[in-house]
PAZAPA-4460 file (N, C-alpha, C; in steps of 0.05 Angstrom, whole numbers, plus 32768, in hexadecimal, padded with zeros to 4 digits):
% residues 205
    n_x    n_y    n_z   ca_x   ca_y   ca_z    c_x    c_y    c_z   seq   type   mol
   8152   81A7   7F7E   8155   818C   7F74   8156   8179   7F8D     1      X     A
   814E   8165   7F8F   814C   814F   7FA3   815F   8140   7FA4     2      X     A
   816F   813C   7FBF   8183   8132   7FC1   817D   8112   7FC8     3      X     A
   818C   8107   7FAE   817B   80EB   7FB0   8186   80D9   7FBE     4      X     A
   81A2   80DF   7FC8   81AA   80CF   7FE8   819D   80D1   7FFB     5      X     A
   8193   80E5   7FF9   817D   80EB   801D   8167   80E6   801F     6      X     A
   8153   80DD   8006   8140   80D3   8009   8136   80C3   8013     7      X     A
   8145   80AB   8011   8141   8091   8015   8155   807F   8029     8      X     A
   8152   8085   803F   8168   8079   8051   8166   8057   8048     9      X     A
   8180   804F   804B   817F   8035   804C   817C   8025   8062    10      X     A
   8174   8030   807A   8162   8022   8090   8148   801C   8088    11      X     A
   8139   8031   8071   8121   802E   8078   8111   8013   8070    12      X     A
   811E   8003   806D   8112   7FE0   805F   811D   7FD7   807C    13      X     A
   8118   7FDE   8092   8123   7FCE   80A7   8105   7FC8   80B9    14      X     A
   810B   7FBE   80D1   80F0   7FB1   80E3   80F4   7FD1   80F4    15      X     A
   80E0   7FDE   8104   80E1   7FEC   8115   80C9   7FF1   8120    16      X     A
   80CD   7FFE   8138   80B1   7FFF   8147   809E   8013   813B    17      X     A
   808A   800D   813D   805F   8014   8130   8075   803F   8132    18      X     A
   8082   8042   814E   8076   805E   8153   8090   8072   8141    19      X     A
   80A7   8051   8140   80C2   8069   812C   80B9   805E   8114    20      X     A
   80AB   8056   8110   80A2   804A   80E6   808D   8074   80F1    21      X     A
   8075   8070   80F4   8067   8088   80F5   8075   80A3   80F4    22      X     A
   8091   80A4   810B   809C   80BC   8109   80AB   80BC   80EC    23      X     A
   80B2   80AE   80E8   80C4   80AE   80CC   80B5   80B6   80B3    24      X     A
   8097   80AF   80B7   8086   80B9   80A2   807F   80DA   809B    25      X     A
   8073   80DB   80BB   8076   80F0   80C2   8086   8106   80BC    26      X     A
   809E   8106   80C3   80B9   811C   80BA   80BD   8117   80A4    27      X     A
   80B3   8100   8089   80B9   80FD   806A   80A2   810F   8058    28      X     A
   808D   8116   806A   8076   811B   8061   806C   812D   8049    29      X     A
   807E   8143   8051   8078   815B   8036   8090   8160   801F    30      X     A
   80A8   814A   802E   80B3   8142   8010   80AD   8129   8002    31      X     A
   80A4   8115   800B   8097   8100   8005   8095   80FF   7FE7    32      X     A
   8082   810D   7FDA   8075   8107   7FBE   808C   8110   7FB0    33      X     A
   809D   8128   7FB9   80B8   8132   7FA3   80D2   8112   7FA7    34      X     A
   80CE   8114   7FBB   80DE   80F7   7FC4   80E4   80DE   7FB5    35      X     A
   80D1   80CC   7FB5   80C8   80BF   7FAA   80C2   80BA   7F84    36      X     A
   80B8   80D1   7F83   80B9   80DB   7F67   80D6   80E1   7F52    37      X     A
   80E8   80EB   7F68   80FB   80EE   7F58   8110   80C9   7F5D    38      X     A
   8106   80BE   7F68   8111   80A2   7F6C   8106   8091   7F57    39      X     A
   80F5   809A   7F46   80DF   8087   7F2F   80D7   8075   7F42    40      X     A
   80BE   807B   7F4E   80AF   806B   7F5A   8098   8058   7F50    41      X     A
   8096   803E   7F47   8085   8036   7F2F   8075   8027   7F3D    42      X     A
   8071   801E   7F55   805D   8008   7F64   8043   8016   7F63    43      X     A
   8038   802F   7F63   8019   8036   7F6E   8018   8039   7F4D    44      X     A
   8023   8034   7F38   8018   803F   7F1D   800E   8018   7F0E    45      X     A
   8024   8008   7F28   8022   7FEB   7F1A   800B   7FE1   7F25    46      X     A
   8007   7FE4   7F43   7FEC   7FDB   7F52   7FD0   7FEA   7F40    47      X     A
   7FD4   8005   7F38   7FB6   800F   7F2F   7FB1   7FFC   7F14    48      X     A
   7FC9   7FF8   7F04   7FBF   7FE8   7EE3   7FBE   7FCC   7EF0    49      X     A
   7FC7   7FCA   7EF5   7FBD   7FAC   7F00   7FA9   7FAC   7F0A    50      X     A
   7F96   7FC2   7F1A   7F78   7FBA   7F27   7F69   7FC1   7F0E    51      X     A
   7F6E   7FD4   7F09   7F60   7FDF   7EF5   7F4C   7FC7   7EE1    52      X     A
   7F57   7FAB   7ED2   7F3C   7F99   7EC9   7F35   7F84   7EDB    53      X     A
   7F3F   7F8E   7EEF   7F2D   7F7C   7F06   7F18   7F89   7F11    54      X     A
   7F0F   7F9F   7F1C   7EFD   7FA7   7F25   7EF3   7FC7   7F10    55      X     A
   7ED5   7FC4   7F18   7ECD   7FDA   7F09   7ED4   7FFA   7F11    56      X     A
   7ED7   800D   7F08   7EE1   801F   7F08   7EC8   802D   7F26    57      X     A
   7EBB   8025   7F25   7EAF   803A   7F40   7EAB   801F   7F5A    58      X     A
   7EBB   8012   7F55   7EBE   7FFF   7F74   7EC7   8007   7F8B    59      X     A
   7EBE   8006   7FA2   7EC8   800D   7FB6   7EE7   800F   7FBB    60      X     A
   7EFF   801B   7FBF   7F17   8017   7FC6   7F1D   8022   7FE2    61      X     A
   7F2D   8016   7FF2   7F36   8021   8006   7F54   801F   800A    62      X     A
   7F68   8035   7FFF   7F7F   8033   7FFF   7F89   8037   801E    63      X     A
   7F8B   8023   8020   7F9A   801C   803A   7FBE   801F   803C    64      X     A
   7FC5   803B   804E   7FDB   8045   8056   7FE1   8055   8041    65      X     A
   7FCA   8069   803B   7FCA   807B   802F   7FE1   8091   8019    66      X     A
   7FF7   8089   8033   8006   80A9   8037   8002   80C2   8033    67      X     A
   800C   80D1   801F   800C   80EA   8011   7FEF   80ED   7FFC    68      X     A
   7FE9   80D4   7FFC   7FCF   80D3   7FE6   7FE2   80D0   7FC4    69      X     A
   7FF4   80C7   7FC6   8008   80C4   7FAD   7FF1   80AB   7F9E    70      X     A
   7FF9   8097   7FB1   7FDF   8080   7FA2   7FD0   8084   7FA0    71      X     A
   7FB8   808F   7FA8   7FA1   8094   7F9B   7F9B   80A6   7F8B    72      X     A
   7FAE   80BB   7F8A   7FAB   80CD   7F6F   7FB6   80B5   7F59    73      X     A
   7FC5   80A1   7F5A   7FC2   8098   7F44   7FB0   8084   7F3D    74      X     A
   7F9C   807C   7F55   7F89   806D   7F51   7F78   807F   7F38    75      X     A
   7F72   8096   7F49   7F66   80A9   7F34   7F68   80A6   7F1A    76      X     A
   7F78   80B0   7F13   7F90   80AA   7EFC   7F7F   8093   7EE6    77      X     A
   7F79   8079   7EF5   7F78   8065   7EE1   7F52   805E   7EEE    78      X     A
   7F48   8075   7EEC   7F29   8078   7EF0   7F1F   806B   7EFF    79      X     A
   7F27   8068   7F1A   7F20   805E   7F2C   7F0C   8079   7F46    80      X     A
   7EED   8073   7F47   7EE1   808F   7F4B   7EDB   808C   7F6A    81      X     A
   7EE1   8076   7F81   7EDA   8080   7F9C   7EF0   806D   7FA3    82      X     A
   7EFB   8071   7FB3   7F10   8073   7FBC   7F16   8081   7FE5    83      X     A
   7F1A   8074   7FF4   7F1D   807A   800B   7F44   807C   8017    84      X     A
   7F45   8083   8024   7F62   8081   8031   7F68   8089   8050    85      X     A
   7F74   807B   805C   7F7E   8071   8076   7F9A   8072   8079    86      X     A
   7FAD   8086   808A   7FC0   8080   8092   7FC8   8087   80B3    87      X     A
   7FDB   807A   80BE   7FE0   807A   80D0   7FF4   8098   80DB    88      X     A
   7FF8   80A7   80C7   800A   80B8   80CF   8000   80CD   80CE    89      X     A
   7FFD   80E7   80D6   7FE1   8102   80D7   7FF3   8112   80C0    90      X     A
   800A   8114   80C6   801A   8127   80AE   8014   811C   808B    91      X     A
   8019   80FE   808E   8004   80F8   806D   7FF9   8103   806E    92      X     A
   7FDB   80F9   8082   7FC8   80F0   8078   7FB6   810F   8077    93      X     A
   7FC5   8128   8082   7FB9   8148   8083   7FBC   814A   805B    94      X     A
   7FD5   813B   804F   7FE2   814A   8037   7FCA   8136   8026    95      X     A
   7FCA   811F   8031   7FB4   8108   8021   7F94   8117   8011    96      X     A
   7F8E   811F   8038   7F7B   812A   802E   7F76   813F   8025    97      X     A
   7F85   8152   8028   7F87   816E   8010   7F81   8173   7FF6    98      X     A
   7F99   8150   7FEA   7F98   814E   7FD1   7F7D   814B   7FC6    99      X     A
   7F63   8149   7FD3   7F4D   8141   7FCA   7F49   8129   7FB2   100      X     A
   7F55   8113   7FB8   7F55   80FB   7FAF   7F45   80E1   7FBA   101      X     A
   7F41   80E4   7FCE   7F33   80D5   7FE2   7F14   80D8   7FEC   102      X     A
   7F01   80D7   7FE8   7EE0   80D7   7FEF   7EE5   80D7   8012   103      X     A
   7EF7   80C4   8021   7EF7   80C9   8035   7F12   80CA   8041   104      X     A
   7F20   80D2   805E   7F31   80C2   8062   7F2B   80C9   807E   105      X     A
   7F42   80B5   8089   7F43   80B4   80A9   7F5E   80AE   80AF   106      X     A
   7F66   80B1   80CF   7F80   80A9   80DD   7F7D   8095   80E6   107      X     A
   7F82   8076   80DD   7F89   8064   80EF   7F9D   8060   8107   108      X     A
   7F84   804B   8112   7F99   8042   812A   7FB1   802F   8122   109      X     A
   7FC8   8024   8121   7FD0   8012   8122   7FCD   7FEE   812D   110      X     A
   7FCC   7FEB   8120   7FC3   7FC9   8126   7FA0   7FC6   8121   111      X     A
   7F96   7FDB   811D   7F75   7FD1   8128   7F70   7FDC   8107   112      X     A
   7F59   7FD7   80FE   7F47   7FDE   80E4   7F2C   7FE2   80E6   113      X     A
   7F26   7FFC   80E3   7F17   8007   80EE   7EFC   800A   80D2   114      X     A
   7EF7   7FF2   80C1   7EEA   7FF7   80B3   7ED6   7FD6   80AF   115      X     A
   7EC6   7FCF   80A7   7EAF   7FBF   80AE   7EC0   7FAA   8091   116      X     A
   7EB9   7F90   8099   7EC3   7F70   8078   7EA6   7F84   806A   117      X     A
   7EBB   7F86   8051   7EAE   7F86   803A   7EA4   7FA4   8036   118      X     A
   7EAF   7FB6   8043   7EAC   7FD1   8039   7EB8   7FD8   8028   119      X     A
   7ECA   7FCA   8019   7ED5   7FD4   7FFE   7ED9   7FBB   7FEB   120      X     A
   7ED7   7FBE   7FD1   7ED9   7FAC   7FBE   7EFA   7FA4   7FBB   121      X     A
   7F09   7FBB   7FBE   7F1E   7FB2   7FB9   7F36   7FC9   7FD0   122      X     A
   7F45   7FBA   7FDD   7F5A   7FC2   7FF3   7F78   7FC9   7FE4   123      X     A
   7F7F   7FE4   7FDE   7F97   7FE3   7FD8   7FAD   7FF1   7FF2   124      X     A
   7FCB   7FE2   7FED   7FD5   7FE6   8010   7FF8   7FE4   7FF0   125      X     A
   7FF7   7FFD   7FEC   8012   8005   7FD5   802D   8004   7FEA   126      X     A
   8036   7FED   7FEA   8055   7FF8   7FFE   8052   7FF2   8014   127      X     A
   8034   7FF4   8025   8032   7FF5   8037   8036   7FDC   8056   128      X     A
   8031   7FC1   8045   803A   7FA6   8054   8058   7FA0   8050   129      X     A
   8066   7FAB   805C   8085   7FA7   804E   8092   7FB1   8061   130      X     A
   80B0   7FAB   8063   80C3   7FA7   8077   80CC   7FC3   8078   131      X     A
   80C6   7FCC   808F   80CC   7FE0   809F   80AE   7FF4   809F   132      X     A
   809B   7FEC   8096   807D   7FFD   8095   8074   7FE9   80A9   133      X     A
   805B   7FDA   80A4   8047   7FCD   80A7   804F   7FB6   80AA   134      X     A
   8047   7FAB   80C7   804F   7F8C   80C9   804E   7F76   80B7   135      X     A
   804B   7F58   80B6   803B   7F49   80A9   8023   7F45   80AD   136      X     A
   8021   7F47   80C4   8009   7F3D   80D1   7FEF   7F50   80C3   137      X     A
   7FFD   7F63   80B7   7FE0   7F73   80B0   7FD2   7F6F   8097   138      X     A
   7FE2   7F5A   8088   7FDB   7F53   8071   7FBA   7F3E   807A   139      X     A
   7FC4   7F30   808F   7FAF   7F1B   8096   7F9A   7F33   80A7   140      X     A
   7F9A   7F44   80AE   7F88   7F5B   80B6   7F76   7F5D   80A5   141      X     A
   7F87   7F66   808B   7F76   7F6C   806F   7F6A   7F5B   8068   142      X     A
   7F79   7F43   8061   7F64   7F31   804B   7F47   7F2B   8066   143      X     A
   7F4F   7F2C   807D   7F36   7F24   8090   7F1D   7F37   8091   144      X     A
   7F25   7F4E   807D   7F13   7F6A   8071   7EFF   7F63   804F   145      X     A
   7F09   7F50   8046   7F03   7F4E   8034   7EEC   7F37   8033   146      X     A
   7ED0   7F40   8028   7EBD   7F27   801C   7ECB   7F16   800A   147      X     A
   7EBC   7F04   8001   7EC1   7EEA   7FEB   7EB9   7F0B   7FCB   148      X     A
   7ECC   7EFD   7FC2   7ED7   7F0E   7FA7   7EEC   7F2A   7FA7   149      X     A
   7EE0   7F37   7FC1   7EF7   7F4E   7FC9   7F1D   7F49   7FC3   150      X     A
   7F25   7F61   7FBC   7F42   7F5E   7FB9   7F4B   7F6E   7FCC   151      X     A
   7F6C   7F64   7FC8   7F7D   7F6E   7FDE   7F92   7F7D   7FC6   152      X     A
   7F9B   7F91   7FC3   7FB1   7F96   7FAF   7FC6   7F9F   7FC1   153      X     A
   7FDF   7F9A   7FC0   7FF7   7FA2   7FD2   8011   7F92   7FBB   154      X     A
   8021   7FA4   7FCB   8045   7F9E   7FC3   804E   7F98   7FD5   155      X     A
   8066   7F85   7FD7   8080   7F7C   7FE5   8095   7F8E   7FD1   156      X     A
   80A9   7FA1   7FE0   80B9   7FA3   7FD0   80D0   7F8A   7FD1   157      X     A
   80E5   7F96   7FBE   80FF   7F7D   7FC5   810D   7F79   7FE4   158      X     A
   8107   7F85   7FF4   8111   7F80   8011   8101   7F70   8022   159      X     A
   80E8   7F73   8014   80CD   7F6D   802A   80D0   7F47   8016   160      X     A
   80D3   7F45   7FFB   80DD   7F27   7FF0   80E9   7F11   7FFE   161      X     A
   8102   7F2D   8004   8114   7F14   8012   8105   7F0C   8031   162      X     A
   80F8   7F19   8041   80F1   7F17   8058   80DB   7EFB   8063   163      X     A
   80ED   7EEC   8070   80D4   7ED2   8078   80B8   7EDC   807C   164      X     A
   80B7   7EEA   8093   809E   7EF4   80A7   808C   7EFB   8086   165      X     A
   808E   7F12   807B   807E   7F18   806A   8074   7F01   804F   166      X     A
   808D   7EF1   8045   807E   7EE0   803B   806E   7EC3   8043   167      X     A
   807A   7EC3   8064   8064   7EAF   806B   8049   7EB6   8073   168      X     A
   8041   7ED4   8075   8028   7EE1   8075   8019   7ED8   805D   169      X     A
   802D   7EDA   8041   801F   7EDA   8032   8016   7EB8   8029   170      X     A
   8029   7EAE   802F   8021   7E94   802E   800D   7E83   803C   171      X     A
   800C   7E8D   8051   7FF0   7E82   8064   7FD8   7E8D   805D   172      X     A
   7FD8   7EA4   804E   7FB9   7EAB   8045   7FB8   7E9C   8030   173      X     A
   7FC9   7E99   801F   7FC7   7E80   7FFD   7FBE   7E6B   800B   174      X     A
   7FD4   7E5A   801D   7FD4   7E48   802A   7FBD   7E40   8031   175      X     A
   7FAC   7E52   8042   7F8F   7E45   8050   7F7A   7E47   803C   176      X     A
   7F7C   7E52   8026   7F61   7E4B   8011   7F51   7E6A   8016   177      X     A
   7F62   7E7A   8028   7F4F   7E91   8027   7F4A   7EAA   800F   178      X     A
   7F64   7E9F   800A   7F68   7EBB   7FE7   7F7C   7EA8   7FD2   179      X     A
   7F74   7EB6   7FBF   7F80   7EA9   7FA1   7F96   7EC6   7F9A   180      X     A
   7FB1   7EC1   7F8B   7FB8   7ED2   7F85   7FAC   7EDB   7F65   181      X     A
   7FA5   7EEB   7F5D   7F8C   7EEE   7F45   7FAF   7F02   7F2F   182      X     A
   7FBE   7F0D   7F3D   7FD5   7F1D   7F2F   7FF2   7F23   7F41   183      X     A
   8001   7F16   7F31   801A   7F19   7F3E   802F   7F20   7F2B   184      X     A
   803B   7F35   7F2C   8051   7F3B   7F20   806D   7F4D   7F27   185      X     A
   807E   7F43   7F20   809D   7F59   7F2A   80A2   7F68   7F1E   186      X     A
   80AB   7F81   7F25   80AC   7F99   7F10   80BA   7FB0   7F1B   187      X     A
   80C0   7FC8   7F17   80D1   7FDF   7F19   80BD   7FE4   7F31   188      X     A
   80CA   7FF2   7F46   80BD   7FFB   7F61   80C9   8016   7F66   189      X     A
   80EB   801C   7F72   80FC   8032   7F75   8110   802B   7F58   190      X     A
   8108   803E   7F3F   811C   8037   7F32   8130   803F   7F3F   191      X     A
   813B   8056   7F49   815C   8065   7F4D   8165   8052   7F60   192      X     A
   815B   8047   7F6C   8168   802F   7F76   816D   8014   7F73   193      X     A
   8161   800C   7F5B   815E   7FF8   7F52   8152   7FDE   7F5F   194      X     A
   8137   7FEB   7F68   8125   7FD8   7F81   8113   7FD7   7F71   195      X     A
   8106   7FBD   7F6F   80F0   7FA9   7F5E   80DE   7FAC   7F7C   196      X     A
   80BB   7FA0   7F6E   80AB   7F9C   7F85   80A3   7F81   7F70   197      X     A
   8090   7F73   7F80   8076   7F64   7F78   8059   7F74   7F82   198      X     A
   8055   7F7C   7F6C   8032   7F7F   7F67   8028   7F68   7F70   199      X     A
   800D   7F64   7F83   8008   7F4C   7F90   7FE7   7F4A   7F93   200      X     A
   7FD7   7F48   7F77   7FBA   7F45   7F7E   7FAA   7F30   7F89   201      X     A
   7F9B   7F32   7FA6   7F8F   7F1A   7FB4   7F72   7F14   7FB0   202      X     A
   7F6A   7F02   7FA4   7F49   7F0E   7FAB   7F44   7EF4   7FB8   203      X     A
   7F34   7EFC   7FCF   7F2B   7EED   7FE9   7F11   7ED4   7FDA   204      X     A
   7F15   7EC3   7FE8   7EFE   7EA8   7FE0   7EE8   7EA3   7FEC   205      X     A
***
């Protein structure tokens, strides 16, 4: 049985450096999916129904910060048929690709995006822009990946809400006319802890 105090340190919604966010992934890696699962984890099941009548079922996706491949098996899930994944950590992203969920994947670098505007119809990044993962700054990385109609799908959980930095990211992409929010909603994220996210769909102009 999974000891559900130890899963989830309460540092981990904190700021930390690119190389202790990675190790931390790293050493979570092959308990990860039991982890999380026994926490009622509901954000990668709210991001897939939510893309799901926006784009057609064989659209490009590139789940961006992969992990364990937890998200994209549930992209699967809601008939979603090519599908790519990218994480920064090798211990995921070995379990990612195993799961045979993914058409491709790779190890990113940190900070850099190693993929061409407009190679995918739609960018999902589950958890991944949020306080103690992924800067803000990488939100404005992404939408700068995306053609006119392309989406961005991502969560803020409730820590990453309260945080200025992250929602003035998100405000300066609204702000400059570059993306519309097309779906936004609050909803169950870690039930056993009683942590809400916002579902957050962008599609670029």
């Amino acid at each position: 049985m999974t000891d559900k105090k130890n899963v989830l340190k309460p540092d981990l919604w904190t700021p930390r450096p690119v190389e202790e966010t990675i190790a931390v992934y790293a050493e979570w890696a092959e308990t990860y999916d039991a982890d999380i699962t026994a926490r009622g984890y509901h954000t990668p099941e709210r991001i897939a129904r939510a893309l799901a009548p926006l784009i057609k079922p064989d659209a490009s996706i590139l789940d961006f910060g992969c992990g364990t491949g937890f998200s994209g098996h549930v992209l699967r899930q809601h008939g979603f048929s090519q599908i790519d994944g990218t994480d920064v950590t090798t211990e995921m992203l070995e379990i990612a690709t195993a799961r045979g969920v993914y058409d491709k994947t790779w190890l990113s670098v940190p900070g850099e995006l190693s993929f061409g505007r407009g190679a995918y119809k739609a960018i999902t990044a589950v958890g991944v822009v949020s306080l103690g993962a992924a800067p803000p700054e990488t939100l404005d990385a992404l939408v700068a990946k995306l053609d006119t109609g392309d989406l961005l799908a991502f969560s803020f959980n409730d820590p990453t809400l309260k945080d200025a930095s992250y929602m003035d990211a998100l405000g300066r992409q609204i702000g400059a006319g570059l993306v519309e929010v097309v779906f936004r909603e609050h909803g169950r994220h870690l039930e056993d802890v009683d942590m809400g996210s916002d579902v957050i769909i962008l599609q670029r102009r």
